[in-house]
C-alpha positions in Angstrom: 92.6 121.7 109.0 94.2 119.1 111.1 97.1 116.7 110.4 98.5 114.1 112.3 101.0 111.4 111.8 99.7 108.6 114.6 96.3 108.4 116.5 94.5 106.2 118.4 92.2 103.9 115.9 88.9 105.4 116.3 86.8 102.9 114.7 85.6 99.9 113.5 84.7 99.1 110.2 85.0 100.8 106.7 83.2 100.7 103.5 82.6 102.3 100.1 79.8 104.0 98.8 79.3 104.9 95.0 78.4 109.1 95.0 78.2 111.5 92.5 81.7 112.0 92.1 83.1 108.6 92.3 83.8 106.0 95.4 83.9 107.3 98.6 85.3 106.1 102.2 83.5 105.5 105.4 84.5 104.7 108.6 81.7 103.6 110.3 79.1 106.6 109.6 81.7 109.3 109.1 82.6 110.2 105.7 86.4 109.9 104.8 88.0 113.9 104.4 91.7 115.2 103.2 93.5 117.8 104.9 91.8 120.4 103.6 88.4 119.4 104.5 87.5 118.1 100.9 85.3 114.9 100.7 87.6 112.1 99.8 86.4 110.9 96.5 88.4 108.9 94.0 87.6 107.9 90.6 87.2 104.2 90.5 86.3 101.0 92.8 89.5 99.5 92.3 91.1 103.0 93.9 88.6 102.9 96.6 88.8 98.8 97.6 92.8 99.6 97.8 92.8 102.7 100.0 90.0 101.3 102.2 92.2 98.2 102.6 94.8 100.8 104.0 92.3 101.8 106.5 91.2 98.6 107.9 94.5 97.0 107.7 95.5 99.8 110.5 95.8 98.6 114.1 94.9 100.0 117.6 97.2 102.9 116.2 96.5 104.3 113.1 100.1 105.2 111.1 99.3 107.9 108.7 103.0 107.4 107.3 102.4 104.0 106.1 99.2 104.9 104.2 101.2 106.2 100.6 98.0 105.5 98.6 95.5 107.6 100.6 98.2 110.5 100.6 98.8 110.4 96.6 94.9 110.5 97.0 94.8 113.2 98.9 97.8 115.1 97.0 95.4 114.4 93.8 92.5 116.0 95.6 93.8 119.3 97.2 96.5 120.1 94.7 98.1 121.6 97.3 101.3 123.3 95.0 98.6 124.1 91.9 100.0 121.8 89.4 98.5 120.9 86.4 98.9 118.3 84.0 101.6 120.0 82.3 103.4 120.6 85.5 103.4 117.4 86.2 105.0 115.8 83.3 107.8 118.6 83.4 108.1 117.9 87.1 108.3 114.1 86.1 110.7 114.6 82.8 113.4 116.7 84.4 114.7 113.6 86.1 115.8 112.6 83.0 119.2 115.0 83.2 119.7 113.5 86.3 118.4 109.7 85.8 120.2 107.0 88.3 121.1 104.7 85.9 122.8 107.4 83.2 125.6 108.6 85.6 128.6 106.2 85.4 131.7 105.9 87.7 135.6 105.5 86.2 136.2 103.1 88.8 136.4 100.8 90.5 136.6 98.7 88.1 134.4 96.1 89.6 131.7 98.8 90.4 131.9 99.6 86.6 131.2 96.6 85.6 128.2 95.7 88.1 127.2 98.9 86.2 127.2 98.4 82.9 125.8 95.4 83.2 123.1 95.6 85.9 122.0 99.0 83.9 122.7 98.5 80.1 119.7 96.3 79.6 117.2 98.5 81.5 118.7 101.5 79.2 118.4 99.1 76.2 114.7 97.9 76.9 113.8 101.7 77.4 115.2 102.8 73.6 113.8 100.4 71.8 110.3 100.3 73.6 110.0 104.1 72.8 112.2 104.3 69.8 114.6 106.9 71.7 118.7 107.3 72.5 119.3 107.8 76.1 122.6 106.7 76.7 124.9 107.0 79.7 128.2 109.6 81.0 130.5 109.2 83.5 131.0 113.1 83.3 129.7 114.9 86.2 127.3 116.7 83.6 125.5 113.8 82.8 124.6 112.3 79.3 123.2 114.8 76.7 119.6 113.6 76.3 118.5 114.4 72.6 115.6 117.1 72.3 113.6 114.1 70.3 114.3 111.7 73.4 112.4 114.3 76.0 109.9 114.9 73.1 108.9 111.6 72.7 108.8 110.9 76.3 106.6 113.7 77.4 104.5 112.9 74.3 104.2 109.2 76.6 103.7 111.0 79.8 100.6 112.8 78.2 99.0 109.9 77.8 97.7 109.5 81.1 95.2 111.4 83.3 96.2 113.7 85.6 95.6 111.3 88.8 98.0 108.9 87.6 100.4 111.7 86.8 101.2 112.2 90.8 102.0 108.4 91.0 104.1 108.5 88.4 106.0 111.5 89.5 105.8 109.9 92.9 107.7 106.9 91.8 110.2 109.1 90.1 111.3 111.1 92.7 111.5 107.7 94.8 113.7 106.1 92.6 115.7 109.7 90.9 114.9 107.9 87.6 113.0 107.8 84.9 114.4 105.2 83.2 113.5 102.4 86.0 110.3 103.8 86.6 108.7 103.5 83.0 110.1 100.1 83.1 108.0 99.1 86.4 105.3 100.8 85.4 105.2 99.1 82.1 105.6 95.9 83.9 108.9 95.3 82.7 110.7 95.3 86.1 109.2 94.4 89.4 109.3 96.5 92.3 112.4 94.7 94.1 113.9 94.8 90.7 113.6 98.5 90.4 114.8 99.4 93.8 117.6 97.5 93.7 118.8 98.9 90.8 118.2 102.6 92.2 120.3 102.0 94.7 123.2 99.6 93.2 125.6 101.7 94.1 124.8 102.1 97.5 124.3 98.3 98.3 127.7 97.7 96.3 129.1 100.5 99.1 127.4 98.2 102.0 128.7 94.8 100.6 132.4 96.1 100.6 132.4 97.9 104.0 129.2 96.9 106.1 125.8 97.5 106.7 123.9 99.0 109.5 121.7 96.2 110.3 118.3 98.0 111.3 118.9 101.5 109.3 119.3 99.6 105.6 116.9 97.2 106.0 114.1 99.7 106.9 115.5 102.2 104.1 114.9 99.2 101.7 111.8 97.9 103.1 110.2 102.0 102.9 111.3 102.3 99.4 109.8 99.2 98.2 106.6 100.3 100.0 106.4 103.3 98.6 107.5 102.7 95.3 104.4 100.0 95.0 101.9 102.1 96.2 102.7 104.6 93.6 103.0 102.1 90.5 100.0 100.3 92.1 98.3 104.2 92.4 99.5 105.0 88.5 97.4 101.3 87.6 94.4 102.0 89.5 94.0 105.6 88.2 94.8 104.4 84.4 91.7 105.1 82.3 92.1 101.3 80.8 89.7 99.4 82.3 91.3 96.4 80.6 94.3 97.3 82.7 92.5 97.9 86.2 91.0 94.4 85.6 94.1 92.6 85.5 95.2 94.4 88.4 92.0 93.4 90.3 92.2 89.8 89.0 95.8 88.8 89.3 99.3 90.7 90.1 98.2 92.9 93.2 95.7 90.2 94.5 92.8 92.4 95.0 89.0 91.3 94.0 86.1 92.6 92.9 84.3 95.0 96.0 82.1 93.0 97.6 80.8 94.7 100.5 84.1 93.5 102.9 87.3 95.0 103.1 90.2 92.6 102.7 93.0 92.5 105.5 96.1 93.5 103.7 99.4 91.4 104.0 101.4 94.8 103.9 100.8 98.2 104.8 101.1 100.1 101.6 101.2 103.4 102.3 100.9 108.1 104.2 98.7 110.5 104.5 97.5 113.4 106.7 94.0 113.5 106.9 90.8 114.7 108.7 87.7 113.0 109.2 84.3 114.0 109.0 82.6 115.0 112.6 79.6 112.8 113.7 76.4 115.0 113.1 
């Protein structure tokens, strides 16, 4: 197995090709592979179009660390810490004791305010679109999440396929909450939207004594990255059809495949991976 984090571009064009298991990857006549030597195959066109775009969007130097959707691919693929579906919800719904936007200061007064009323209506929209109490604590415990809260969450979280569980587990350990992250991916909140509310405190910490010009701005600028590649991920993996067509047709600006790969405006996302030798 070999993994590598930059490498010289090595060739020229990609494309997709429909196999038994779903769409695969090829650059030029080598056959895409993750780490552990497993042909890179993922479930729909949409998936494919969007990771391939990853690969042709890459330079003289291939970054592996800006490709997030190929790695949540390949984190789909080889499994490499054995978890199953039920894992991964668990994994996911834990960050509910711990959810940004629950924990409260006492003061200032001013950050208390840009609080309460930055994350109130994010808490609000998430009761009543799931029917639940979730609430907020300034004690160093957190808030008391009721048993039916977490029951009917996971019940939600069960709802999708296993593939779109590692985005959406991906996004929630990006943004330590759950809260923000069901409201981007339910389209509630955009991705700036959600990032700058997982990090209100901090940003109201740089506004009162400084930023560090080049360190915050690519912070921000790898968190947005990453959180879109995994909402975009959890979209593209959804069984809806009706939801992946959207997508294709509208918000993330991708069409139909059509033989060409589309330069992408933005590098989306990581990934460690090997390639298929040349017979």
């Amino acid at each position: 197995m070999k993994t590598w984090r930059e490498r010289k571009r090595f060739y020229q064009n990609v494309s997709i090709t429909q196999g038994e298991g779903g769409f695969e990857i090829n650059l030029d006549h080598r056959k895409l592979r993750t780490p552990q030597a497993k042909l890179f195959t993922v479930p729909s066109e949409a998936l494919a179009v969007a990771v391939a775009t990853e690969w042709d969007s890459q330079q003289d130097t291939i970054k592996a660390y800006t490709m997030h959707l190929t790695t949540l691919c390949n984190t789909s693929l080889d499994n490499p810490t054995q978890r199953g579906k039920d894992q991964l919800i668990q994994a996911a719904a834990k960050f509910l004791d711990t959810d940004t936007v629950c924990y409260r200061v006492e003061e200032p007064e001013t950050l208390v305010e840009l609080q309460r009323n930055e994350w109130d209506p994010v808490i609000g929209w998430a009761e009543r679109r799931y029917g639940v109490k979730i609430g907020s604590s300034t004690s160093i415990m957190g808030p008391s999440i009721p048993a039916r809260t977490r029951e009917v969450l996971v019940s939600h979280l069960a709802s999708y396929n296993t593939w779109a569980l590692q985005g959406i587990e991906f996004v929630v350990s990006q943004l330590k909450s759950m809260v923000l992250t069901l409201g981007l991916i339910d389209l509630h909140l955009t991705v700036e939207q959600a990032v700058l509310l997982s990090r209100l405190e901090e940003t109201f910490q740089i506004q009162k004594w400084g930023n560090v010009e080049w360190a915050h701005d690519y912070e921000v600028w790898d968190l947005r990255a990453r959180t879109a590649a995994g909402a975009l991920f959890v979209h593209l993996c959804s069984e809806s059809s009706a939801v992946k067509h959207k997508l294709l047709q509208g918000r993330h600006g991708f069409e139909p495949w059509s033989g060409k790969i589309p330069h992408a405006a933005e590098q989306l996302s990581p990934c460690a991976t090997t390639i298929e030798p040349a017979l």
